[in-house]
N, CA, C and O atoms as a Maestro MAE file, in Angstrom:
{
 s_m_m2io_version
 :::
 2.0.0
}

f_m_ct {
 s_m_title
 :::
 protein
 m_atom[248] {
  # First column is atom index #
  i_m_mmod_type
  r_m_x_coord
  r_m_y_coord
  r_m_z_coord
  i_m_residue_number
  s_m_chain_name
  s_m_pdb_residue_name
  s_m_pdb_atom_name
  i_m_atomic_number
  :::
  1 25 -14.724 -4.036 -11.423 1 A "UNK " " N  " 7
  2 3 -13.626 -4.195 -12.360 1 A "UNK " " CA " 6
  3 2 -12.910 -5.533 -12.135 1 A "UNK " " C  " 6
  4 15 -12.286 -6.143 -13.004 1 A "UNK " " O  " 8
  5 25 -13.060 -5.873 -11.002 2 A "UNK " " N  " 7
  6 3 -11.992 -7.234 -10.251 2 A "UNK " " CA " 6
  7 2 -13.182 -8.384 -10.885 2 A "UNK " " C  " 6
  8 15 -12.954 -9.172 -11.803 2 A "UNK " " O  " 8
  9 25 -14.046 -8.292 -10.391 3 A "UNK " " N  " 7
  10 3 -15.034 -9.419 -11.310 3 A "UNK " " CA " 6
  11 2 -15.054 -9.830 -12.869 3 A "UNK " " C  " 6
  12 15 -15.191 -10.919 -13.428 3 A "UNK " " O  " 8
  13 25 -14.844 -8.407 -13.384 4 A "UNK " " N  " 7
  14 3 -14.948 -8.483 -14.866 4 A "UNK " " CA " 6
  15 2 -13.570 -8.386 -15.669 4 A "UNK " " C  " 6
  16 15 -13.304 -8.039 -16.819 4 A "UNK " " O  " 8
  17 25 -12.803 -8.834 -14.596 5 A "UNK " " N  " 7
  18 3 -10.996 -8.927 -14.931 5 A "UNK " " CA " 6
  19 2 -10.825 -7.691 -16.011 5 A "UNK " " C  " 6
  20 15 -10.231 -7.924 -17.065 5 A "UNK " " O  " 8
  21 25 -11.243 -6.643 -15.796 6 A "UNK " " N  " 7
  22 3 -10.808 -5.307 -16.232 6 A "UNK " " CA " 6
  23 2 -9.534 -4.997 -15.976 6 A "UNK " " C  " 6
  24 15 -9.026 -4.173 -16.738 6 A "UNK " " O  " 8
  25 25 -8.588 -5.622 -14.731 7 A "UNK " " N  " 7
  26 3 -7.533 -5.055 -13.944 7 A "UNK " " CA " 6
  27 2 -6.463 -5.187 -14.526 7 A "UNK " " C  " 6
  28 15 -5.626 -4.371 -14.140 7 A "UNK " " O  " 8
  29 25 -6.035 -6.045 -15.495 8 A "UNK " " N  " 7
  30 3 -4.721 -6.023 -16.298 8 A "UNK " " CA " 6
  31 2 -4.361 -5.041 -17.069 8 A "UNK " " C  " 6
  32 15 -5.244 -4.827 -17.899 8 A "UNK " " O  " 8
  33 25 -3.639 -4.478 -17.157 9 A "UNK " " N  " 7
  34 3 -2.961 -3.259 -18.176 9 A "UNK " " CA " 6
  35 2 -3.654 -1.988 -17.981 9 A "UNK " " C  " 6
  36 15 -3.370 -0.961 -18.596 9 A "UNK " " O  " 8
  37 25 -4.773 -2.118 -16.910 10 A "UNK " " N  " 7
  38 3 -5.673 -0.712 -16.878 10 A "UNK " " CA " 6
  39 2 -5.028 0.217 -16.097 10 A "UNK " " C  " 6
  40 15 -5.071 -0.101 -14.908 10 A "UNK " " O  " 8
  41 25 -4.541 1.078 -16.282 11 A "UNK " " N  " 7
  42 3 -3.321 2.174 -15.634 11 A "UNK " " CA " 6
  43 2 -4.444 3.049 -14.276 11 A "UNK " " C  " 6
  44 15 -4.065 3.414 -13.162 11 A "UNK " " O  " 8
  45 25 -5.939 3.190 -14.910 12 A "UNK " " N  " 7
  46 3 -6.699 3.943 -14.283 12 A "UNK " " CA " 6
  47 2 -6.779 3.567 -12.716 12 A "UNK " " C  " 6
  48 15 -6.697 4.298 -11.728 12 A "UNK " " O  " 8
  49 25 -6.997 1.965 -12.848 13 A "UNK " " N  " 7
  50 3 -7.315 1.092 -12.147 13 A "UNK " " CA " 6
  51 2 -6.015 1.092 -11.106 13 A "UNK " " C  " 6
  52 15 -6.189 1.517 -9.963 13 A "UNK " " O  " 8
  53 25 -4.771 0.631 -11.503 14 A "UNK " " N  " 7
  54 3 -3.625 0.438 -10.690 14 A "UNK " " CA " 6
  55 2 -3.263 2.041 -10.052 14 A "UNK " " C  " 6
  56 15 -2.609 1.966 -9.012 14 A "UNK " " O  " 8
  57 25 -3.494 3.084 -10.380 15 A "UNK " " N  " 7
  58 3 -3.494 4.006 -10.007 15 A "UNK " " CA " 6
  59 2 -3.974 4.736 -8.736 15 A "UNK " " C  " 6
  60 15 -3.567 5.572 -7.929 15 A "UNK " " O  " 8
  61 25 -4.983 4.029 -8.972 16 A "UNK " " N  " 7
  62 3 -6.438 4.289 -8.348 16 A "UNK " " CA " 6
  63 2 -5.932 3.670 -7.077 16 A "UNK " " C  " 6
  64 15 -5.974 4.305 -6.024 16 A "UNK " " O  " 8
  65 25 -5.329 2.129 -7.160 17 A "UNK " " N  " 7
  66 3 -4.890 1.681 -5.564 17 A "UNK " " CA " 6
  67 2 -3.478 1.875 -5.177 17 A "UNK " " C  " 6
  68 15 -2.845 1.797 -4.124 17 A "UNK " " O  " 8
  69 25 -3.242 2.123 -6.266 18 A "UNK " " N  " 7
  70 3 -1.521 2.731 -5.776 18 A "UNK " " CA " 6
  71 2 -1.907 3.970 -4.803 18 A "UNK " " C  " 6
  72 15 -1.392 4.119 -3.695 18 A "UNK " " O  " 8
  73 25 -2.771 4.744 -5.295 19 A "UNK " " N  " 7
  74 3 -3.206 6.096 -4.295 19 A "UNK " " CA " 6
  75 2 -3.864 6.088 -2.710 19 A "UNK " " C  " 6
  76 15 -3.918 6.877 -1.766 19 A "UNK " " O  " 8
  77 25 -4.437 4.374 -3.085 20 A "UNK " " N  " 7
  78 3 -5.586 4.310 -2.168 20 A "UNK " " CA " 6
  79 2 -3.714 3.812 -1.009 20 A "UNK " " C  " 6
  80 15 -3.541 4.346 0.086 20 A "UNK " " O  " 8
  81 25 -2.741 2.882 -1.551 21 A "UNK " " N  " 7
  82 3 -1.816 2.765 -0.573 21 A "UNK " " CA " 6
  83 2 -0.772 3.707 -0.088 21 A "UNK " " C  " 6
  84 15 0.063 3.466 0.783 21 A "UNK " " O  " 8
  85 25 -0.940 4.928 -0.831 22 A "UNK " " N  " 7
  86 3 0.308 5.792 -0.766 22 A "UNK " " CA " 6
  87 2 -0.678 6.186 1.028 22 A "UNK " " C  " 6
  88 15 -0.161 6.182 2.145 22 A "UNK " " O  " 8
  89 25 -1.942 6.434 0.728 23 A "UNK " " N  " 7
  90 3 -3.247 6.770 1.748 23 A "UNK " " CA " 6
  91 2 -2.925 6.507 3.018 23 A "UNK " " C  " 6
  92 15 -2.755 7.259 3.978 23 A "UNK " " O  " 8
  93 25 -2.852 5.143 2.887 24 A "UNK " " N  " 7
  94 3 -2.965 4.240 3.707 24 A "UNK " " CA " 6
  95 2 -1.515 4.004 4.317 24 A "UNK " " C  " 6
  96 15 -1.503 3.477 5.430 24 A "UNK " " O  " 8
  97 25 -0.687 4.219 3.926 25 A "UNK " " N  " 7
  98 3 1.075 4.724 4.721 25 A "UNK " " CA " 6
  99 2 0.633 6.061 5.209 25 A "UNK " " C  " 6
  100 15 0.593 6.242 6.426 25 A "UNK " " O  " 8
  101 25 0.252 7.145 4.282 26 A "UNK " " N  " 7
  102 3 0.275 8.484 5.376 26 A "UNK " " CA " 6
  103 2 -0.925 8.780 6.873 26 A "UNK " " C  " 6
  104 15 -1.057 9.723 7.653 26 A "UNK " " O  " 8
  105 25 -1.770 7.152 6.687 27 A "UNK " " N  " 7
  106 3 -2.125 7.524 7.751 27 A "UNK " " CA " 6
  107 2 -1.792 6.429 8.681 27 A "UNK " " C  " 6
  108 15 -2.590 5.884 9.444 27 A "UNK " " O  " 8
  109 25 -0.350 6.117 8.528 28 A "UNK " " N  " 7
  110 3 -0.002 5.241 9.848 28 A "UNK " " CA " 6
  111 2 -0.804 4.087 9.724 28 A "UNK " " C  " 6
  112 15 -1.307 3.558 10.715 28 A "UNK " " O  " 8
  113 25 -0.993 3.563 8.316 29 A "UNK " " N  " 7
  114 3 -1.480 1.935 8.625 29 A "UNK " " CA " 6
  115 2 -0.426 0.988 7.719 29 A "UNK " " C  " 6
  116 15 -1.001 0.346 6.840 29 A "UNK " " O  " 8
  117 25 0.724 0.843 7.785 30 A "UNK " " N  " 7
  118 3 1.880 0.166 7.126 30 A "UNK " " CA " 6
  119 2 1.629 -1.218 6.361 30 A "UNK " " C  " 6
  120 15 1.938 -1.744 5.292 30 A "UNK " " O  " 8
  121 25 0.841 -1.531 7.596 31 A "UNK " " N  " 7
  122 3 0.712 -3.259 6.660 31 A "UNK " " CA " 6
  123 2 -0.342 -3.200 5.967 31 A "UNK " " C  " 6
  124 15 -0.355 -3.975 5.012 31 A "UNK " " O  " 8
  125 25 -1.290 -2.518 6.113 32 A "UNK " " N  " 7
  126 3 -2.643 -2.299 5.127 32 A "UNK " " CA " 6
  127 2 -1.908 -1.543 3.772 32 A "UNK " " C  " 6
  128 15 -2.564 -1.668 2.738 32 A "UNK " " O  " 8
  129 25 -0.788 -0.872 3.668 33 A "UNK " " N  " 7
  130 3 -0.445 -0.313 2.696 33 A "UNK " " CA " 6
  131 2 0.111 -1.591 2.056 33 A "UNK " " C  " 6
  132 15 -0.147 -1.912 0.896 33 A "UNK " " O  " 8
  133 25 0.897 -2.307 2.894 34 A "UNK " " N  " 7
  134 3 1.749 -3.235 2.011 34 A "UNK " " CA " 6
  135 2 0.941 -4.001 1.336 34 A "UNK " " C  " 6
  136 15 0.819 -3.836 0.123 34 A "UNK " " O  " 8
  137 25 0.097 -5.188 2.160 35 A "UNK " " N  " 7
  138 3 -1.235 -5.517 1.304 35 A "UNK " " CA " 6
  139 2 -1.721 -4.890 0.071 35 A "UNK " " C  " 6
  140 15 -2.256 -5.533 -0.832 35 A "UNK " " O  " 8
  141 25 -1.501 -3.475 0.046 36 A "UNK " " N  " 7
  142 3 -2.383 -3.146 -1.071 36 A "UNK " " CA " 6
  143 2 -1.229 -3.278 -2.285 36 A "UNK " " C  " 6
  144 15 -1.477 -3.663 -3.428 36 A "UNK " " O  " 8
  145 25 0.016 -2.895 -1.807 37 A "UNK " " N  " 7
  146 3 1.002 -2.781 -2.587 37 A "UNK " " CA " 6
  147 2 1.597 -4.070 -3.299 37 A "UNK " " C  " 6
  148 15 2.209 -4.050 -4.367 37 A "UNK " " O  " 8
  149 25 1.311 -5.224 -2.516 38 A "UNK " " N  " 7
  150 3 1.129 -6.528 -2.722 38 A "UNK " " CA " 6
  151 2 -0.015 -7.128 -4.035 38 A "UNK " " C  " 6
  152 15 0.114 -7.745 -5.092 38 A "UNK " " O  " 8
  153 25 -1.072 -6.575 -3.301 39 A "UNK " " N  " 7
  154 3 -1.898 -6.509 -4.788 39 A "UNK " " CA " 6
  155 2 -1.746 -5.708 -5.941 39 A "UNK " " C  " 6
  156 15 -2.407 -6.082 -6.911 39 A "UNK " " O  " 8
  157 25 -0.932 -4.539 -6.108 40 A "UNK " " N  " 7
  158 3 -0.858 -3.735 -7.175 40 A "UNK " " CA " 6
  159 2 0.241 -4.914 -8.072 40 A "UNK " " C  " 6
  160 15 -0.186 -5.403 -9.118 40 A "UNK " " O  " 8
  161 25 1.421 -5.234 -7.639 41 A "UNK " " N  " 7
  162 3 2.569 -5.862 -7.595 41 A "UNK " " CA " 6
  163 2 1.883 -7.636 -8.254 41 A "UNK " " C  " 6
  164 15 2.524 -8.355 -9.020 41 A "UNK " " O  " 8
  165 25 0.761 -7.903 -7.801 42 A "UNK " " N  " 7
  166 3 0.369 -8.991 -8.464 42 A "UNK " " CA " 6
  167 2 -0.543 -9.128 -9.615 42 A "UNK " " C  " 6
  168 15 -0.756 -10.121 -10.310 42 A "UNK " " O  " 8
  169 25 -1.061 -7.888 -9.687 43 A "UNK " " N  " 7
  170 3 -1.554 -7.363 -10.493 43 A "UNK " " CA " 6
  171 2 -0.917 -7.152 -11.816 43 A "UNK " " C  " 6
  172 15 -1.184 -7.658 -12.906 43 A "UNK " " O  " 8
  173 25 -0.032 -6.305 -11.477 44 A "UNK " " N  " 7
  174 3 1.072 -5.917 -12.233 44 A "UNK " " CA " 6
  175 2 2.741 -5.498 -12.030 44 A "UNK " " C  " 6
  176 15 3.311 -4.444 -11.749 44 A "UNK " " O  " 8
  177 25 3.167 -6.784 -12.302 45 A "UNK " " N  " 7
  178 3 4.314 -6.841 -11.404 45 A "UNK " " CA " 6
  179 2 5.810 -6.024 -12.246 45 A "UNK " " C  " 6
  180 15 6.930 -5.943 -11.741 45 A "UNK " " O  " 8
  181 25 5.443 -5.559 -13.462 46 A "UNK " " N  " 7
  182 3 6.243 -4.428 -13.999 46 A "UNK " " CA " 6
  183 2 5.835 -2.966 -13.330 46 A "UNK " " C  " 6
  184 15 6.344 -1.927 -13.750 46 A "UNK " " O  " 8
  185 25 4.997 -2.980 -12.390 47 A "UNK " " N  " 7
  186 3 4.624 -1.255 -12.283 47 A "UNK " " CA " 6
  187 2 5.864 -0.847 -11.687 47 A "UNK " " C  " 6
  188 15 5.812 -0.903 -10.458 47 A "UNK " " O  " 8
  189 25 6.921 -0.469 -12.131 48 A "UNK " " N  " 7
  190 3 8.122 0.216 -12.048 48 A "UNK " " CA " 6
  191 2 8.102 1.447 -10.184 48 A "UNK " " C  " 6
  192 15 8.693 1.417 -9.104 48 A "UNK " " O  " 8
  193 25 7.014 2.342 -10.870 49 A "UNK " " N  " 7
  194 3 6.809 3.339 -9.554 49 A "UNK " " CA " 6
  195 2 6.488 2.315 -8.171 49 A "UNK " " C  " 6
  196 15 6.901 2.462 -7.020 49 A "UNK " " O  " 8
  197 25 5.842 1.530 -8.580 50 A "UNK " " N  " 7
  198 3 5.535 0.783 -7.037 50 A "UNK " " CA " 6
  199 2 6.430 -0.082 -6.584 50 A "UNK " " C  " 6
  200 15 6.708 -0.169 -5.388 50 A "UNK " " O  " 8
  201 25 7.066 -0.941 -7.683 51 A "UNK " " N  " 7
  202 3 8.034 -1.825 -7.438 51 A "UNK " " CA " 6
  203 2 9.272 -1.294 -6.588 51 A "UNK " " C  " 6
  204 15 9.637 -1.446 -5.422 51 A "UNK " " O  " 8
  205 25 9.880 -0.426 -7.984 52 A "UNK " " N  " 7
  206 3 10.977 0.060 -7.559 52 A "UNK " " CA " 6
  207 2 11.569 1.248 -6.231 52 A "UNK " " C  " 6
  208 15 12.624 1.269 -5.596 52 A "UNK " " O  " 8
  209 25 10.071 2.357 -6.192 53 A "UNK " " N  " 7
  210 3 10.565 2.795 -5.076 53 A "UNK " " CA " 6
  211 2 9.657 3.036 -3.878 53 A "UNK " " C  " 6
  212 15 10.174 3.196 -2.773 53 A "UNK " " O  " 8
  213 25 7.937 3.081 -4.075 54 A "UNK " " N  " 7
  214 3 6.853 3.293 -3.210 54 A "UNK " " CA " 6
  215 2 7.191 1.877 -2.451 54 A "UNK " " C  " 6
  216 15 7.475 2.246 -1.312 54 A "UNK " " O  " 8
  217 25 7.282 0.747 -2.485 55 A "UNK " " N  " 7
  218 3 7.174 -0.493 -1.289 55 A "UNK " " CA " 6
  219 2 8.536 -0.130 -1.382 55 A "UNK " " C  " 6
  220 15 8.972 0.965 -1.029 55 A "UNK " " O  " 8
  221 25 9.107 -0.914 -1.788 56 A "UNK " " N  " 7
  222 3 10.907 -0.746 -0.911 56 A "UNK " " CA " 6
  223 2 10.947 0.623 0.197 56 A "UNK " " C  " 6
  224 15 11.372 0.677 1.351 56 A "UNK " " O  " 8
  225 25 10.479 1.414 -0.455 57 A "UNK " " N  " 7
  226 3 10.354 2.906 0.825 57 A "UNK " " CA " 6
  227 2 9.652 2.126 2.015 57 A "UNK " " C  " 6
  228 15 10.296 1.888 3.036 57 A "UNK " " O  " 8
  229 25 8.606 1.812 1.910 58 A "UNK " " N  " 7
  230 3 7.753 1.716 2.898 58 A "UNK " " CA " 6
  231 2 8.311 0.167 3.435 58 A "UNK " " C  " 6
  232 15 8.221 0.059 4.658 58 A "UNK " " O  " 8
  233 25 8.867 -1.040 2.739 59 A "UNK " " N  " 7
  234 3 9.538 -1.836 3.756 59 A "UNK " " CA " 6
  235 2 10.524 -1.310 4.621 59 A "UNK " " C  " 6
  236 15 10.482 -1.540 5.829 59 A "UNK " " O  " 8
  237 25 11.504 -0.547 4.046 60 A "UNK " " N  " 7
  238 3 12.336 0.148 4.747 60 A "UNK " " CA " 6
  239 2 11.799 0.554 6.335 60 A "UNK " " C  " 6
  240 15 12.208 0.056 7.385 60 A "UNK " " O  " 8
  241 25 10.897 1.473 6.190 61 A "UNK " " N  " 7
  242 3 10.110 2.138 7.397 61 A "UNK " " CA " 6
  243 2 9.560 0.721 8.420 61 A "UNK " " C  " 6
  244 15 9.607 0.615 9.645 61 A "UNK " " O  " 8
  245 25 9.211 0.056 7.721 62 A "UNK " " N  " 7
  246 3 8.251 -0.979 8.758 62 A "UNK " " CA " 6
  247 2 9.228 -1.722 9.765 62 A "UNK " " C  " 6
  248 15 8.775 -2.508 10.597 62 A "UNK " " O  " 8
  :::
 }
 m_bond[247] {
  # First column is bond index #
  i_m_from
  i_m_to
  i_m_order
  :::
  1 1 2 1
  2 2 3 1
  3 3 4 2
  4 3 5 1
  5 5 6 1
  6 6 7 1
  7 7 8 2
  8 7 9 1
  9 9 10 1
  10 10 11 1
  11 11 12 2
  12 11 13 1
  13 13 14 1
  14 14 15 1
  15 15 16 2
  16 15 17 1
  17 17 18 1
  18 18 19 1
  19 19 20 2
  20 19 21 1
  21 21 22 1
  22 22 23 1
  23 23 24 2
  24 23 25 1
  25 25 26 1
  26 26 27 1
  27 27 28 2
  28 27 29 1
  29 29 30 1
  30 30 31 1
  31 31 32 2
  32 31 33 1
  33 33 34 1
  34 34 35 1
  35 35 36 2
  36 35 37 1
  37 37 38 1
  38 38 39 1
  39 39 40 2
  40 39 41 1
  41 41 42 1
  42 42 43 1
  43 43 44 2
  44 43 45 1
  45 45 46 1
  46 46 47 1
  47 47 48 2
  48 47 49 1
  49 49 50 1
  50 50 51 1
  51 51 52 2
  52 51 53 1
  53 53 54 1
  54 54 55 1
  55 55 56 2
  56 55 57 1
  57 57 58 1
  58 58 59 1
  59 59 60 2
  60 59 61 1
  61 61 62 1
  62 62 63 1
  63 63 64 2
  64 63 65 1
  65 65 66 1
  66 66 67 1
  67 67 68 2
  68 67 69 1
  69 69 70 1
  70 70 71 1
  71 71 72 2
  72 71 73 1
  73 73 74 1
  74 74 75 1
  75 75 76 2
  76 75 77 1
  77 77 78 1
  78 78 79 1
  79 79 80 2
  80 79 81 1
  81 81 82 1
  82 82 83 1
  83 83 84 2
  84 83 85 1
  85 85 86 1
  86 86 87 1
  87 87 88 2
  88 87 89 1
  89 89 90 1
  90 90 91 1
  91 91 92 2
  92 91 93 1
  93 93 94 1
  94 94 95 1
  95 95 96 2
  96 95 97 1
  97 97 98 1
  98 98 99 1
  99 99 100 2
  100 99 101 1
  101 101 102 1
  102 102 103 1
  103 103 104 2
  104 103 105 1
  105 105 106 1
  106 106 107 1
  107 107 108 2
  108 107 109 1
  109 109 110 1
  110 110 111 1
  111 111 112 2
  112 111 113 1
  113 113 114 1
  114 114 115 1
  115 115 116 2
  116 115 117 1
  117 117 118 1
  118 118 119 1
  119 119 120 2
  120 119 121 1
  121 121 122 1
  122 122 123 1
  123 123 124 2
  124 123 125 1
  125 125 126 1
  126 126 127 1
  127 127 128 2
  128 127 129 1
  129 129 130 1
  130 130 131 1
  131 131 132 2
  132 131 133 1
  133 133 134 1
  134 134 135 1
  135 135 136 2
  136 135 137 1
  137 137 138 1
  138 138 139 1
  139 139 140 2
  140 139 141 1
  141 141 142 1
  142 142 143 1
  143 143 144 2
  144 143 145 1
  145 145 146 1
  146 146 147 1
  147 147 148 2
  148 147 149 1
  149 149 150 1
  150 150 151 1
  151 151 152 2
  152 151 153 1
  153 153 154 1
  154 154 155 1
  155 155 156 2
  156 155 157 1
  157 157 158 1
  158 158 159 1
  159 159 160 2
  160 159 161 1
  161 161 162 1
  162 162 163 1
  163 163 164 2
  164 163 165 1
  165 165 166 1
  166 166 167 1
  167 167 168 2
  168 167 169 1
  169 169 170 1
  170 170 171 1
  171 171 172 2
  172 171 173 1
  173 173 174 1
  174 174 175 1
  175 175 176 2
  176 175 177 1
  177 177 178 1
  178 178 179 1
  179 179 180 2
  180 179 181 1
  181 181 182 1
  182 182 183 1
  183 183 184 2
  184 183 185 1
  185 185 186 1
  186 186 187 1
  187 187 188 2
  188 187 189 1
  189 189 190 1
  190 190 191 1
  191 191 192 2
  192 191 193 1
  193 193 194 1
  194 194 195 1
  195 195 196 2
  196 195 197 1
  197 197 198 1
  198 198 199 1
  199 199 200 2
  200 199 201 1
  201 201 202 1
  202 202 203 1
  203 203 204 2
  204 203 205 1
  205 205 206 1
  206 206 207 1
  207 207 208 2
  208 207 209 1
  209 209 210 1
  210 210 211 1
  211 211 212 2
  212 211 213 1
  213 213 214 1
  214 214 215 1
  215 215 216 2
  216 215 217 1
  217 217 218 1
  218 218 219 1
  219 219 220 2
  220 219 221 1
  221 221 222 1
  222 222 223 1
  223 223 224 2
  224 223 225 1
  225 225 226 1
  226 226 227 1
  227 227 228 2
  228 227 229 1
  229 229 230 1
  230 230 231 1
  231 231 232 2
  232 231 233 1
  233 233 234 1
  234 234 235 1
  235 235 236 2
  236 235 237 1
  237 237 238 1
  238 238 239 1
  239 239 240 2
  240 239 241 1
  241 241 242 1
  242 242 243 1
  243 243 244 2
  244 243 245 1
  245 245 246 1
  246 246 247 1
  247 247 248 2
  :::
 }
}
């Protein structure tokens, strides 16, 4: 999908790694979450749920 720039506006897609980082906080890997959350965020930097409260949560914690 990243090759074939599928990744803009595709909800399936941002979803898909929003889950893979929510993952990746519940198993105690913080900065691998942020990274990912970093890429969701550059991806798509209106995603409201990630912006506004999934990373700010998880900077908080770190």
């Amino acid at each position: 999908m990243e090759k074939n720039k599928e990744t803009e506006q595709n909800w399936n897609y941002l979803n898909l790694l929003t889950t893979i980082a929510i993952g990746l906080d519940k198993t105690e890997k913080p900065h691998e979450a942020k990274k990912m959350f970093d890429r969701i965020l550059k991806i798509e930097p209106d995603f409201k749920w990630v912006r506004d409260d999934l990373y700010p949560n998880l900077l908080k914690r770190m």
